[in-house]
N, C-alpha and C positions, 0 to 999 in steps of 0.2 A: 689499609688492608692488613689483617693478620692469619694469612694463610696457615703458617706452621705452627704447628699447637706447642711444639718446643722450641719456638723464638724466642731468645733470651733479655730482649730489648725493649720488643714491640708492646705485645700485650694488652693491658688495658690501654694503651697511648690509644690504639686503634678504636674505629668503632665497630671492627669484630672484620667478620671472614665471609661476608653477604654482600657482593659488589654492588646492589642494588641498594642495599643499605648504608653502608657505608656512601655510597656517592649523595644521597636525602644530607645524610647527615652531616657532611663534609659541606655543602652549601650553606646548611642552616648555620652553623657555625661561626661559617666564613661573614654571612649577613648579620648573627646575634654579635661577634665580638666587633666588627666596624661598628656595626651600629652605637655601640656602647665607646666607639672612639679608641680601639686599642685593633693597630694593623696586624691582619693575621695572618699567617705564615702553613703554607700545608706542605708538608715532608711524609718521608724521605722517598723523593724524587727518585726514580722511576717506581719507586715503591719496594719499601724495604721488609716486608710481613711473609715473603716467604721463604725468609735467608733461617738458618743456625748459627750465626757466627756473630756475635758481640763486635761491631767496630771500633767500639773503644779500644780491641785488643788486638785485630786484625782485621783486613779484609774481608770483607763478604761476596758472594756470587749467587747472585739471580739466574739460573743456569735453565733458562726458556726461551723459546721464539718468539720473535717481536707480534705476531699476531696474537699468543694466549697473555702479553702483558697488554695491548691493546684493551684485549676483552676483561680481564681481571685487575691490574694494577692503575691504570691509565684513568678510565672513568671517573675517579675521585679529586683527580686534579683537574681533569675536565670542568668539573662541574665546579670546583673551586674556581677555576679562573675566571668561568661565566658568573660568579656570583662576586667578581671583583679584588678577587683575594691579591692585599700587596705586596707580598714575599713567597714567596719558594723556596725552600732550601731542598737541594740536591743530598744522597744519601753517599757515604765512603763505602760504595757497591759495586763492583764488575758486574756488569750483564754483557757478556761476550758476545751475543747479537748483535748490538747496537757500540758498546764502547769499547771491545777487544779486548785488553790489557787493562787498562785506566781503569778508574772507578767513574761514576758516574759525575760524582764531584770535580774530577778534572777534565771532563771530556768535553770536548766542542761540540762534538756528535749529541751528546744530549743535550747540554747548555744552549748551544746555540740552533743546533740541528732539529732537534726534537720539539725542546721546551719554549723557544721562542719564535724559529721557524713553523715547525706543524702544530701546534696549539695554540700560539699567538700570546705566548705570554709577555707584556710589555713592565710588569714591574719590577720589584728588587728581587735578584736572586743573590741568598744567603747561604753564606757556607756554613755546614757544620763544625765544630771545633775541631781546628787544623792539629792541636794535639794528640788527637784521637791516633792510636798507631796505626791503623788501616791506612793512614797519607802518612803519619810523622814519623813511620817507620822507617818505610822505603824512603822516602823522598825528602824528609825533614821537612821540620816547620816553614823556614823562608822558602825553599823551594816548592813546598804543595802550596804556599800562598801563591806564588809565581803562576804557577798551572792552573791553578783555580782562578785566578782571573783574565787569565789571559784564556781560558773556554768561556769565559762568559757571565763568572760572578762578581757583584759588582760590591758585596760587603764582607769584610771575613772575620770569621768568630774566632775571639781567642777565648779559650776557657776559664773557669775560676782559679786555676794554679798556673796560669800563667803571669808571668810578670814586666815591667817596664822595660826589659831588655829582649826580651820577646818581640814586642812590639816593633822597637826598633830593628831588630833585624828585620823582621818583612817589611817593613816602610825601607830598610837599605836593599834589599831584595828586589823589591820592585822598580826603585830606581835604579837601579844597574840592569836590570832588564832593558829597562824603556831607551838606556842610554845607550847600551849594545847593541838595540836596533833589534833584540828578541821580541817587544813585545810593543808595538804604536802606542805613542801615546795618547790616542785618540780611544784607546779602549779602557785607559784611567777616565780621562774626561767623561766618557759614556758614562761610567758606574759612580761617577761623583755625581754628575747630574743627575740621576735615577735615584741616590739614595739624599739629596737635596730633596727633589720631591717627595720622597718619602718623611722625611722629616717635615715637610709643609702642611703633608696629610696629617700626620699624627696632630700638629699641632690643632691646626684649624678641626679636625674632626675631635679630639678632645675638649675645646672650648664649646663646639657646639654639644656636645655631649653633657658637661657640665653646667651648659645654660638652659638646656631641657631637663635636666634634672631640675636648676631653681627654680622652673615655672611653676612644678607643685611637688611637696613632698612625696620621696618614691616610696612606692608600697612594696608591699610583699614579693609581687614579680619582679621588682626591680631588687631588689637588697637580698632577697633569698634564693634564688632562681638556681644557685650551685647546691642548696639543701633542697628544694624542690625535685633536682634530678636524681639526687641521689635517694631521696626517698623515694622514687619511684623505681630506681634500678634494683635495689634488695629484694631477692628471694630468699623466704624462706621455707622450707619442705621436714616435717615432721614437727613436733610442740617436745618443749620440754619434759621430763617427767616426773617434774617437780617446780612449782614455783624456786625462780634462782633469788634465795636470802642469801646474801653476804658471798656473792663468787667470788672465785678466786679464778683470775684471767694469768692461764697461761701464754707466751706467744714467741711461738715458734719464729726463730730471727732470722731471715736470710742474708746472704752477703750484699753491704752497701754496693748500691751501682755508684761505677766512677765517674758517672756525668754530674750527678746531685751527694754524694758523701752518704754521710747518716740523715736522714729524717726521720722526725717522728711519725709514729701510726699504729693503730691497732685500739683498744679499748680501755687504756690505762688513765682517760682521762675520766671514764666515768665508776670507776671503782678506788678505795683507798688506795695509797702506792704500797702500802705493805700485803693487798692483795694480788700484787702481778708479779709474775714467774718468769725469767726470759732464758728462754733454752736457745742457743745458737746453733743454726745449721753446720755449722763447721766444727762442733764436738767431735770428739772421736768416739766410735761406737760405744766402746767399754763406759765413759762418761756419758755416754747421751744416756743408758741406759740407767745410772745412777741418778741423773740429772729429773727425768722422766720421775724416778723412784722419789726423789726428795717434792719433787711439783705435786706429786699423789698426797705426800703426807703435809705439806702445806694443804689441800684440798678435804682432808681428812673430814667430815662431818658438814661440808658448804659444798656448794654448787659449784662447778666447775665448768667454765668454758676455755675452749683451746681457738687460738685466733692464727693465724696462717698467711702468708700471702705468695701463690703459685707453688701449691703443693705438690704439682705435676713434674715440677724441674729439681724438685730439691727430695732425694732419696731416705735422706736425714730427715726431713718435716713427715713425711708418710711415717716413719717410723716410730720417732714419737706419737704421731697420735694412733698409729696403734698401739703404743706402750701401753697410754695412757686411756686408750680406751673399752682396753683387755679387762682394766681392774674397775673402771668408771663409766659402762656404756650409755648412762645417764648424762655425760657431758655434753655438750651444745660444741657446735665445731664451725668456727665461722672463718671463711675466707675471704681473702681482700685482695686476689689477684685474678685470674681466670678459673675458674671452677670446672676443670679439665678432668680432676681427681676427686672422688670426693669416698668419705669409708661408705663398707654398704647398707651399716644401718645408722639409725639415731638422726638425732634434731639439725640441722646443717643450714646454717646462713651464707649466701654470696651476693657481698656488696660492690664489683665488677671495680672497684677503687681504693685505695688507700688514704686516701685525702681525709682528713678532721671531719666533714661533711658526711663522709661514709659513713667512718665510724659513727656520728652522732645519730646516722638513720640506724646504724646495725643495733645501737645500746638503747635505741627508741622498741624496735621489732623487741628486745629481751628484755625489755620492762626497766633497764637499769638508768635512762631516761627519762621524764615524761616529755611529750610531744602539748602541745599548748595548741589549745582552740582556735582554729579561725578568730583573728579581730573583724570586724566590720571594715574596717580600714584596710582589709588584706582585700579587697572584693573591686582590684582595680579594672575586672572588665567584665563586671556590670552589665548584663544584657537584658533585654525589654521580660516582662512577665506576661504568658500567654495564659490568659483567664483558663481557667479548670470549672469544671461541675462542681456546683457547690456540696454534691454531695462526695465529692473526690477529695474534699477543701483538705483535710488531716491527711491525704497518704496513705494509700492500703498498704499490709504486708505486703509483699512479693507472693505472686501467686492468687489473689483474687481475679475471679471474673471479670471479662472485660467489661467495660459498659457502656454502652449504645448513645450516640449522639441522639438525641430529642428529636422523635417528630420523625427522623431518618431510617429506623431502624438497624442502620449501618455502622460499622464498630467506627469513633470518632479517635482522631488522631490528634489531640490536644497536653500540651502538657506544659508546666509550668517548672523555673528553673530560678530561683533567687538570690544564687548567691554565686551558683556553680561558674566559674570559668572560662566559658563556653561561647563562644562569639554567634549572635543571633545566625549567621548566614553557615557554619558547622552544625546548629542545630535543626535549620532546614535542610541542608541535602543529606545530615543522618536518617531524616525523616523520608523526604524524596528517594533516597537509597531504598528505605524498606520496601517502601510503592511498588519501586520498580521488581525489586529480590519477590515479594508477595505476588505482581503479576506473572514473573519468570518461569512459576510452576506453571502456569498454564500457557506458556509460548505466549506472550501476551504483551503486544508495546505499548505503553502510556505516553500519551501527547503532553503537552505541555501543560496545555488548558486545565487535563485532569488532576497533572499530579498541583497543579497550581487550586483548585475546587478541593480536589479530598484532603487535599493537607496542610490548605490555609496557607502558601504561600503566595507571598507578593510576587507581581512580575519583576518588579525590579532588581529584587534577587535572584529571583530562579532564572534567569538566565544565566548568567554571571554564573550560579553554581553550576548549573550542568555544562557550560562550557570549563571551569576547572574542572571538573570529576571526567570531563571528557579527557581532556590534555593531560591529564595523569591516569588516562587508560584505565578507569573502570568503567565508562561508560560510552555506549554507543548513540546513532542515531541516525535514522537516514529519513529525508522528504521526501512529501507526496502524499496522497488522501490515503495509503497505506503506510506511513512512517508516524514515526514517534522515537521514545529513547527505550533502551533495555541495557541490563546491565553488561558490559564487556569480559566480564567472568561471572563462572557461577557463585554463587550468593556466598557458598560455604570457603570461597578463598578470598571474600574480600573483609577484612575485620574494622570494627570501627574506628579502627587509629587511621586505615588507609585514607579513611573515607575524610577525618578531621584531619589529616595532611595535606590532602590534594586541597583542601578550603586553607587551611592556618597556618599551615607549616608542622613546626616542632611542636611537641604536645606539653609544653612546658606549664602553660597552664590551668590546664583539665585537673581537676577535682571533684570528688566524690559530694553527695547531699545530700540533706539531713532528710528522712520520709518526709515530714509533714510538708516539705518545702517541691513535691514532685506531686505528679497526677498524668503520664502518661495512662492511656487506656490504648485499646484495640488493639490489632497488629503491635503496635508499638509496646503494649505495656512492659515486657519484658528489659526495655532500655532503664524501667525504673529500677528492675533490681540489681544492674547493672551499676549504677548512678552510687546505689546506697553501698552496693560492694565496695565501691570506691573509697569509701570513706573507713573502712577497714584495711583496707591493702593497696596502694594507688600504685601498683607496682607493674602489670604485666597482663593485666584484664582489657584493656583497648586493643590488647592485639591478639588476644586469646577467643573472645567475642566473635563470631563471624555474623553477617548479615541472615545465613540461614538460620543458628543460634535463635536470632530475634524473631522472625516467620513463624519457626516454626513453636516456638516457647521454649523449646528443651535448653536452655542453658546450660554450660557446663557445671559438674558436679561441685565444684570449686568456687566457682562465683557464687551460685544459691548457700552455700556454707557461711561465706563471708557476709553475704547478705543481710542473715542471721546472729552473725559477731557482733556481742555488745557494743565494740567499742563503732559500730557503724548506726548504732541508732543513740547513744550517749549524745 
């Protein structure tokens, strides 16, 4: 959770400030990285998103009642332990409800009270790096190792600057503890055995990981799945105003965090290096403003983009890009942190990350990329082809009339899908959903029977679906010659990503297609221009979309645009 919009730490680590989302997300995760054979680990325990205070440099305080972290922080680890998650690491936090004094890192109360006792958590819990001065301040490295496992943690992190002599002192640390009789040695034994088994996971889950891989060469969801996501996180709001020949990428530098040093980031990979400007957040006014002045005259006659990351913390990045956009309001303004701030006019990119994969979707969105076709061999899940009207065979625009299943006169719910991503059983309750949202206008339950006749589904799925779409609460039902199912909300709050979650999970991957390759009609046809939008922007239209959206045809403004974007029929 990232509650404080000026947490200096959290950020994009999070999956935002949506307890409901974040807990989806924090499962999926927790299932996509095991699966792939790499133990996952969900922090910072009790939940560190709505502190101000950098632990690297001191302690932080969670200053709430144990029942609003309940309902806001809690959830996510919830739902991480139930999806088997095998580390925990505890945050260097005071929550004075629960741990008093202590941080949460060394408390029993949460350790063992909370995290292992009330939530059942049974595998490795991980400390954060005992460096951090939030513990190594007050209490020094040997002795926060001391506390930290003697509440309950059973592996402790030393960081990249620490060294061999480090080491040894908490290894002499602990043995002096155990020996004094401060600390049983039966609570080393516990945390060795626990991170023994851990080590067994990794290994046996990595071999098997490895030997599913050699069964057949991995495709596209396998090898790209982190460019996948981030091409779908990028927004962008407003068009350049000008094709960008030859930019010149400024990028505003924030101060390294002390957990990772310097990394690289921003868009310098995909322009000459003698086109990238780096202005430092930590200039001094009178320089930044010269600095500013020299990056204009580099830009002098080329394209200018300004790249950023959490423009909201740093008073120095705001100012720059107003320096810079006083003289240049033609510049493209891309951020790669939380997009909290953003100027209030002009072209503005946020790619919710800093990672190489970001950047390659941000320099894709600005042309200074190109993005490369679908292979045939990218098309690893493959779903059955549901015959269309031969007269539908090509794909209309977006926007023709519906047309009538043969002989019925009734608008027919058919559609055909080729290449798109889409697992057969999300394609049937996207369709089932609409049934239901289309009968909702008129108070109106559909049985099984029906929604299984009008829309071509098999029994053997359609139950299955509408028992998920039930168990993740969008759908109702109740028995008896007067029951059937109807939707559990109205139509216009449930969007088609909920609907392809409660069936598939993460929407990892869902992909746009090509017209000729689609034939949705009736109620439904609107999912085609949905489909093709996709292929223009695969960004943020699954949850923009609502079920009424589709009923009633009116599409957002935004989608019908995209629709229309060359590069969605190319």
């Amino acid at each position: 959770m990232n509650t404080a919009a000026d947490n200096p730490v959290i950020g994009t680590r999070s999956f935002g400030s949506d307890t409901e989302l974040v807990t989806r997300h924090a499962a999926a995760a927790v299932t996509g990285l095991q699966a792939a054979g790499v133990a996952a680990c969900a922090k910072h325990f009790p939940g560190h998103g709505s502190t101000r205070t950098d632990t690297h440099h001191s302690i932080a305080t969670v200053d709430a009642p144990l029942d609003l972290l309940a309902r806001r922080d809690l959830p996510p680890f919830v739902a991480a332990i139930a999806a088997g998650v095998r580390a925990v690491m505890p945050g260097h936090l005071r929550v004075p409800a629960l741990t008093g004094d202590l941080p949460a890192s060394l408390s029993a109360a949460a350790l063992t009270g909370l995290l292992r006792g009330d939530l059942g958590f049974t595998g490795v819990i991980v400390s954060d790096a005992l460096e951090m001065r939030a513990v190594s301040g007050p209490f020094g490295i040997p002795e926060a190792a001391v506390l930290a496992v003697a509440a309950g943690t059973d592996l402790l992190c030393l960081g990249r600057d620490q060294d061999h002599l480090s080491y040894l002192a908490v290894r002499d640390a602990l043995v002096t503890a155990v020996a004094s009789g401060r600390m049983p040695g039966a609570r080393l034994e516990d945390a060795a055995a626990r991170v023994a088994q851990l080590r067994a996971w990794t290994a046996a889950a990595r071999e098997s990981a490895t030997d599913a891989a050699g069964a057949g060469a991995p495709g596209a969801e396998a090898t790209d799945v982190g460019l996948a996501a981030a091409r779908r996180a990028v927004r962008m709001s407003g068009s350049p105003a000008r094709r960008l020949g030859q930019p010149v990428v400024v990028e505003v530098v924030p101060p390294a965090n002390i957990a990772v040093g310097a990394v690289p980031w921003g868009l310098g990979s995909w322009v000459p290096a003698d086109s990238v400007v780096r202005i430092s957040t930590g200039t001094a006014g009178g320089d930044l403003a010269a600095a500013a002045g020299a990056a204009l005259a580099v830009a002098s006659g080329r394209s200018l983009i300004v790249v950023v990351r959490d423009a909201h913390r740093h008073p120095a990045a705001r100012d720059v890009i107003a320096r810079l956009l006083a003289t240049r309001p033609d510049a493209v303004v891309v951020e790669m942190g939380l997009p909290l701030w953003r100027p209030p006019d002009g072209a503005y990119v946020a790619t919710y990350g800093a990672a190489r994969t970001s950047g390659l979707a941000a320099a894709e969105v600005l042309g200074l990329a190109d993005r490369p076709a679908p292979a045939a061999s990218d098309n690893v899940r493959l779903v059955r082809s549901i015959p269309v009207l031969a007269s539908r065979a090509q794909g209309p625009r977006p926007g023709r009339p519906a047309d009538r299943a043969p002989g019925t006169g009734q608008a027919a719910f058919t559609c055909i899908m080729l290449h798109m991503r889409l697992s057969a059983r999300a394609d049937y309750a996207l369709r089932a959903a609409i049934e239901l949202a289309a009968a909702s206008g008129g108070g109106r339950h559909v049985t099984a029977d029906q929604l299984a006749r009008t829309q071509g589904i098999p029994g053997k799925f359609l139950e299955a679906i509408l028992t998920q779409l039930r168990r993740g609460g969008l759908v109702r039902s109740q028995r008896g010659p007067d029951g059937g199912f109807w939707l559990a909300r109205p139509a216009g709050d449930i969007s088609l990503a909920d609907i392809i979650r409660a069936i598939d999970g993460p929407l990892v991957g869902v992909r746009g297609e090509r017209p000729e390759n689609l034939g949705y009609i009736g109620a439904a046809e609107p999912l085609q221009t949905v489909w093709i939008a996709l292929r223009a922007n695969e960004r943020a239209i699954l949850e923009d979309v609502t079920l009424e959206h589709i009923v009633s045809g009116h599409l957002p403004e935004s989608v019908v645009k995209l629709a229309d974007d060359p590069r969605a029929w190319a």
